[in-house]
Backbone as a printed PyTorch tensor [residue, N CA C, xyz], in Angstrom:
tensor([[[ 13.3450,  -5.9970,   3.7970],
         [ 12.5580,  -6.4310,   2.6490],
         [ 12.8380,  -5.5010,   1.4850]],

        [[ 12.9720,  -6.2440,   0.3020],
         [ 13.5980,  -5.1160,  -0.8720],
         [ 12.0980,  -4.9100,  -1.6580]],

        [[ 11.7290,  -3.4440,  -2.0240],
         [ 10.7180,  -3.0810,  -1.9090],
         [ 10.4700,  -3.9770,  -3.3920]],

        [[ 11.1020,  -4.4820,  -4.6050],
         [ 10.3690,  -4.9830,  -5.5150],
         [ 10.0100,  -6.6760,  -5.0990]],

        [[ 10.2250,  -6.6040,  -3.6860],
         [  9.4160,  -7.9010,  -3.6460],
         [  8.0750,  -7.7340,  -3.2660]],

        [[  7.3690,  -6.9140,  -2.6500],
         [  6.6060,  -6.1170,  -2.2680],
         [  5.4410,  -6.2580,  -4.2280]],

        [[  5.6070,  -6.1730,  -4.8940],
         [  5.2700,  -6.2350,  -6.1180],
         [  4.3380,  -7.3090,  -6.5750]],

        [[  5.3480,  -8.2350,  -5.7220],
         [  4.5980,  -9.5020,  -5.8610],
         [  3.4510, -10.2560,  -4.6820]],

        [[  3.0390,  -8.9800,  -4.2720],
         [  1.8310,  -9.2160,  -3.0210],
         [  0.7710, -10.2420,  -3.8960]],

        [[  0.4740, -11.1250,  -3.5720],
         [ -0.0260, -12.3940,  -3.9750],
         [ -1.6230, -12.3270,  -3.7490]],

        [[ -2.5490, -13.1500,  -3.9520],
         [ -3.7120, -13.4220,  -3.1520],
         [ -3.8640, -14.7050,  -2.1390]],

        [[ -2.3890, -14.6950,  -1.5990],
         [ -2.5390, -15.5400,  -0.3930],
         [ -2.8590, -14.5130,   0.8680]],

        [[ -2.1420, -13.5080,   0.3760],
         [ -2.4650, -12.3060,   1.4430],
         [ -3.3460, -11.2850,   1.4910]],

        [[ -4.2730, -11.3630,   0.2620],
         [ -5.7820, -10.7920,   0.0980],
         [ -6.4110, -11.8520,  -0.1970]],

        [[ -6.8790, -12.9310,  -0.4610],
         [ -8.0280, -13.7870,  -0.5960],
         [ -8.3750, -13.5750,  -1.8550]],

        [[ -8.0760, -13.0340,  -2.9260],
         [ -8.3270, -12.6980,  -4.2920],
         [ -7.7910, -13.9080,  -5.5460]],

        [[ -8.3310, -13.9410,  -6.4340],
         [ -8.6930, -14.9690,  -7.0520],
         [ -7.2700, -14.9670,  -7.9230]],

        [[ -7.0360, -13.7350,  -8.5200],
         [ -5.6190, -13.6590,  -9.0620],
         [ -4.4890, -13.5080,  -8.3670]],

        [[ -3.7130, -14.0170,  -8.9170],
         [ -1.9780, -13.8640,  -8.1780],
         [ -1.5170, -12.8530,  -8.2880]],

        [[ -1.5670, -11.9010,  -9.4240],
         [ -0.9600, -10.5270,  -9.0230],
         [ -1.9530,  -9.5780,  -9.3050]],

        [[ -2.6950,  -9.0470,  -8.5590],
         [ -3.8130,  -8.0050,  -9.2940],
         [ -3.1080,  -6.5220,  -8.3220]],

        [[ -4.0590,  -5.8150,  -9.5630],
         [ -3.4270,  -4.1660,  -9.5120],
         [ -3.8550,  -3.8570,  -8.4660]],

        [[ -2.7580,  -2.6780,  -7.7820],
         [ -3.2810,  -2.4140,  -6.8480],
         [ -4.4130,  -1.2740,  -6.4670]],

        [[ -4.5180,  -0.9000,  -7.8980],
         [ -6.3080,  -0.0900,  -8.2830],
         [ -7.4880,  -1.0110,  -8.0590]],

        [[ -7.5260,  -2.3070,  -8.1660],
         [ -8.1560,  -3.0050,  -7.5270],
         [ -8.6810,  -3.1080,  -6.0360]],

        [[ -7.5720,  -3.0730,  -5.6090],
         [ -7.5190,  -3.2620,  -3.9450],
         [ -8.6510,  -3.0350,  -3.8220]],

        [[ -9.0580,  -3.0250,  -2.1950],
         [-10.0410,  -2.7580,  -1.3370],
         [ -9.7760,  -2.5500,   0.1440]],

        [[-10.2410,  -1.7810,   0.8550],
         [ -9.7230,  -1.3400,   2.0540],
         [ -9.0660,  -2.3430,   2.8600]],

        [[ -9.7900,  -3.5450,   2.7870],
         [ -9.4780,  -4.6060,   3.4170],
         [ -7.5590,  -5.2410,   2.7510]],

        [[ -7.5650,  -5.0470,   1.3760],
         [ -6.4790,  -5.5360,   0.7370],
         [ -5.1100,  -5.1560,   1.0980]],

        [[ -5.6950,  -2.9210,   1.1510],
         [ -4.6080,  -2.3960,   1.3680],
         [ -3.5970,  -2.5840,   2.9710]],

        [[ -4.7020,  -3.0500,   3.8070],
         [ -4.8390,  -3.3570,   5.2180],
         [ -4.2140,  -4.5950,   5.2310]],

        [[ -4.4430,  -5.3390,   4.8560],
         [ -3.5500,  -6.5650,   4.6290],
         [ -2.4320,  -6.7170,   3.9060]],

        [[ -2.0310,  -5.7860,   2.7030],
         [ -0.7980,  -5.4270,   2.6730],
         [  0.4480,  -4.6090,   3.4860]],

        [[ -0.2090,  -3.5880,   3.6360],
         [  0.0180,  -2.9560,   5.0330],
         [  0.8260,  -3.5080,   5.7490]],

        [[  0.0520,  -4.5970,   6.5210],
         [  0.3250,  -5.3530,   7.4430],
         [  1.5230,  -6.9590,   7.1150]],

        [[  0.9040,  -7.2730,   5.7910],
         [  2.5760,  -8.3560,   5.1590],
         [  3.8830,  -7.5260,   5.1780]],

        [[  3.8350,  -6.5380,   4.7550],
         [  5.3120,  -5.6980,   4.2510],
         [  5.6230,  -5.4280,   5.9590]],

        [[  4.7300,  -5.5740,   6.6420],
         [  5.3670,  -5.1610,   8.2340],
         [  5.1070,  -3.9480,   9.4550]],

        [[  4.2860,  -3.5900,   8.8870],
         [  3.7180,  -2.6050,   9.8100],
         [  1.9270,  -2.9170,  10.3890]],

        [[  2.0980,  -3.5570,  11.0670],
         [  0.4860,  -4.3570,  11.8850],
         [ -0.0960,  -2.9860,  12.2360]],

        [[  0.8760,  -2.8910,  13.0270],
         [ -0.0580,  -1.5690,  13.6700],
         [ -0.5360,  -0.0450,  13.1370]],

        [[  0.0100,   0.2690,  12.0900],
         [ -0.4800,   1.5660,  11.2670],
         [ -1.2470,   0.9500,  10.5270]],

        [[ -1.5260,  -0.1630,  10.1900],
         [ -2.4620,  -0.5220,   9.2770],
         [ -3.9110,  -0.1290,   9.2540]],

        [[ -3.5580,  -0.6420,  11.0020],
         [ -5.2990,   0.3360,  11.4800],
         [ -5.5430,   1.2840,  10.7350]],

        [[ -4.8980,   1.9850,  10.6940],
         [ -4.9380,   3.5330,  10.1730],
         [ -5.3270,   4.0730,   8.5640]],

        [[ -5.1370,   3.1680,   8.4790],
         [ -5.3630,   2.8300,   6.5710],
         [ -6.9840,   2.5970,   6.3470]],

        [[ -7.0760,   1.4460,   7.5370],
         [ -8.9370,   0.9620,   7.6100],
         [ -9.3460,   2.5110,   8.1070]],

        [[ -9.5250,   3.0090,   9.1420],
         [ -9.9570,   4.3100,   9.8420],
         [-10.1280,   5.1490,   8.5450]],

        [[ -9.0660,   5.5240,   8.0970],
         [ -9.2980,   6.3400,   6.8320],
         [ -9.6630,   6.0700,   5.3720]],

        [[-10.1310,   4.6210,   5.5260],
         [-10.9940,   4.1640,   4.6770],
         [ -9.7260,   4.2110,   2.8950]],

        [[ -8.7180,   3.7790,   3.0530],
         [ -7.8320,   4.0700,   1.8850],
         [ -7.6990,   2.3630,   1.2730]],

        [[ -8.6290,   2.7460,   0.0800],
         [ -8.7000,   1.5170,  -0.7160],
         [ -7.4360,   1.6680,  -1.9480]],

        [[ -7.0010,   0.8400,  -2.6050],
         [ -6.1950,   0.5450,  -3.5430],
         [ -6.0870,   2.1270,  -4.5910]],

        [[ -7.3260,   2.5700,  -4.7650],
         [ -7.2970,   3.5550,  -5.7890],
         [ -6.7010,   5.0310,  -4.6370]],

        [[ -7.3550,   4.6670,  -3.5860],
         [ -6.7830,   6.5360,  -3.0130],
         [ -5.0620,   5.6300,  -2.2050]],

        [[ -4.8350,   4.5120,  -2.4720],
         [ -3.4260,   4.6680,  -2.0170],
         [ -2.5090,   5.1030,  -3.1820]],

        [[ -3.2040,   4.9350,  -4.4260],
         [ -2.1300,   5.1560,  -5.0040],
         [ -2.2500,   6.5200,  -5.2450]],

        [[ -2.6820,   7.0520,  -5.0600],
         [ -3.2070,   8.6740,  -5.0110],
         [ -2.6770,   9.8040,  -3.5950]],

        [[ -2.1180,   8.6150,  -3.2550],
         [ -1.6870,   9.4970,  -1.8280],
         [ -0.2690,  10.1760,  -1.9640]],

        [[  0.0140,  11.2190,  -1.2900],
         [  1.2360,  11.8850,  -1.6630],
         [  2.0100,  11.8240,  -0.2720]],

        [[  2.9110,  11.8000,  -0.1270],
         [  3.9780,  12.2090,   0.8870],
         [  3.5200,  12.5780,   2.7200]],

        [[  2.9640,  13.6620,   2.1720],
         [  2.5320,  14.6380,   3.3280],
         [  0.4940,  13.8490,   3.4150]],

        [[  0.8400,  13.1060,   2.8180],
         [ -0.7570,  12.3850,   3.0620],
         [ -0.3370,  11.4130,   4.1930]],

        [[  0.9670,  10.6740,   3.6890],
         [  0.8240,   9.0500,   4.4120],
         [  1.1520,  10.0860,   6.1870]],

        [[  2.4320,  10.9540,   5.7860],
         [  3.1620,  11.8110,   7.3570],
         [  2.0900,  12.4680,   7.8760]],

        [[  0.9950,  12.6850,   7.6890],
         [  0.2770,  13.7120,   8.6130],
         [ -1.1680,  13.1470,   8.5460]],

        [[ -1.8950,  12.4750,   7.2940],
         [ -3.1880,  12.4760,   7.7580],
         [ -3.4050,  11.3520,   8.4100]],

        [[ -2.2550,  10.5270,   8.2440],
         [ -2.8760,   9.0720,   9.1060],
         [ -2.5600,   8.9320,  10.4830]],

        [[ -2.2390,   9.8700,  10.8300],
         [ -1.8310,  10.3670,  12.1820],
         [ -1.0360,   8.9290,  13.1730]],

        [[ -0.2710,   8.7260,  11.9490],
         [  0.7340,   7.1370,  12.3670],
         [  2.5100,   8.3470,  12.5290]],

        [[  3.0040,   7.4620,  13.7330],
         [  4.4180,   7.7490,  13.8540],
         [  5.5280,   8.1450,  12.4790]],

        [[  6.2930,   9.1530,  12.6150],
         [  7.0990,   9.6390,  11.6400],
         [  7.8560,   8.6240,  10.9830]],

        [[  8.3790,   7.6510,  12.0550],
         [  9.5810,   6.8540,  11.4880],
         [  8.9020,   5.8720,  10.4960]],

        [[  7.4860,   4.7990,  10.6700],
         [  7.1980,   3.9520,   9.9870],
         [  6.6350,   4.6490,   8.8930]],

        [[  6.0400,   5.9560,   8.8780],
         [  5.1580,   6.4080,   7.6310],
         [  6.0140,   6.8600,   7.1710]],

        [[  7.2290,   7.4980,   6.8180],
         [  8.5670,   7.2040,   6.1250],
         [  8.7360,   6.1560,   5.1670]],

        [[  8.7540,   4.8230,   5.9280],
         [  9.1790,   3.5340,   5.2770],
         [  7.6780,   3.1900,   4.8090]],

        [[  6.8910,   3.5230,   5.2370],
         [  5.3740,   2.9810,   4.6540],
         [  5.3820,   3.7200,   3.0070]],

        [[  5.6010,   5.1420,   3.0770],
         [  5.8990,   5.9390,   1.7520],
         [  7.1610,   5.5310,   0.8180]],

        [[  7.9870,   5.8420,   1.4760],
         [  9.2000,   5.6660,   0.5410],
         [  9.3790,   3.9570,  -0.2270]],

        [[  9.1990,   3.6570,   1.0250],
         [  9.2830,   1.7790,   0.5010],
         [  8.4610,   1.0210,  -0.2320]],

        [[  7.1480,   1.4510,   0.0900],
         [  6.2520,   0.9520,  -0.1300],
         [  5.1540,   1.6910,  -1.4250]],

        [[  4.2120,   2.4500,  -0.6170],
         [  3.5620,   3.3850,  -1.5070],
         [  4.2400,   3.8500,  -2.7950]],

        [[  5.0540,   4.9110,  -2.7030],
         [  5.8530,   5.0330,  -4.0140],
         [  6.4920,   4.3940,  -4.9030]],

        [[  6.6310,   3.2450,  -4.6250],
         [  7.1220,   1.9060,  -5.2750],
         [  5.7870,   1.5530,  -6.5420]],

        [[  4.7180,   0.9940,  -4.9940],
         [  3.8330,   0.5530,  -6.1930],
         [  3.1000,   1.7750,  -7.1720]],

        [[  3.0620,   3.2860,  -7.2900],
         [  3.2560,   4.1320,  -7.5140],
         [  3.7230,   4.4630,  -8.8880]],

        [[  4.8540,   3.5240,  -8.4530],
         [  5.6430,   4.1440,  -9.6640],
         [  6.0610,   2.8460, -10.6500]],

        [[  5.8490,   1.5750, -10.0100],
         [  5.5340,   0.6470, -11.1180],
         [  3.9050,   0.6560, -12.0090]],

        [[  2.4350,   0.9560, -11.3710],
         [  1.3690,   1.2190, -11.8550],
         [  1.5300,   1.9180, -12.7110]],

        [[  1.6520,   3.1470, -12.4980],
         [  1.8430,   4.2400, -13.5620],
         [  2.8860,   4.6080, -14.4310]],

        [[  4.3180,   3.7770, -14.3460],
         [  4.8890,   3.4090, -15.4030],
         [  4.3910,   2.0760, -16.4250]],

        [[  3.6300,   1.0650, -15.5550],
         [  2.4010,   0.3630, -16.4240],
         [  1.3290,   0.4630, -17.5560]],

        [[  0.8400,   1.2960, -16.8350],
         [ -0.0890,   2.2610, -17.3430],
         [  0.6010,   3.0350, -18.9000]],

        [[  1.2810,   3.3810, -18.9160],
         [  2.1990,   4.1080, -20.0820],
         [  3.1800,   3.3100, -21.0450]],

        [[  3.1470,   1.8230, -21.0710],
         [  3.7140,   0.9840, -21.5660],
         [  3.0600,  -0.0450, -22.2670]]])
């Protein structure tokens, strides 16, 4: 999956009224269900457990996704690099435009 498709997380896959809403919006439930579209079911848990809504994902750093979610090295890798930092870095180049 090429991570700027990932961008276009929809509200077919959160239940949300708009088609593309920010992901400062989110809600634990959203990020959990994104989570889980881009492909990782099972760390997703881990997202609910630690209660990480739209605003503290995008707030999360590196050594947040590898160690506090106490999810396997290899997927919290691709959960960060692919994912997280992506939307990351389209928000907050948003934000400034």
């Amino acid at each position: 999956v090429e991570p700027q498709s990932d961008l276009l997380f929809s509200s077919r896959h959160m239940n949300l009224d708009s088609t593309r809403v920010s992901p400062v919006f989110w809600t634990v439930s959203d990020v959990v269900s994104y989570i889980t579209a881009v492909g990782f079911p099972e760390q997703a848990a881990a997202f609910r457990t630690q209660e990480i809504d739209g605003k503290a994902l995008l707030l999360m750093q590196r050594n947040d996704v590898l160690t506090g979610l106490s999810i396997k090295l290899g997927p919290a890798l691709k959960i960060y690099e692919r994912h997280i930092k992506v939307l990351q870095k389209t928000h907050f180049e948003d934000d400034f435009c």
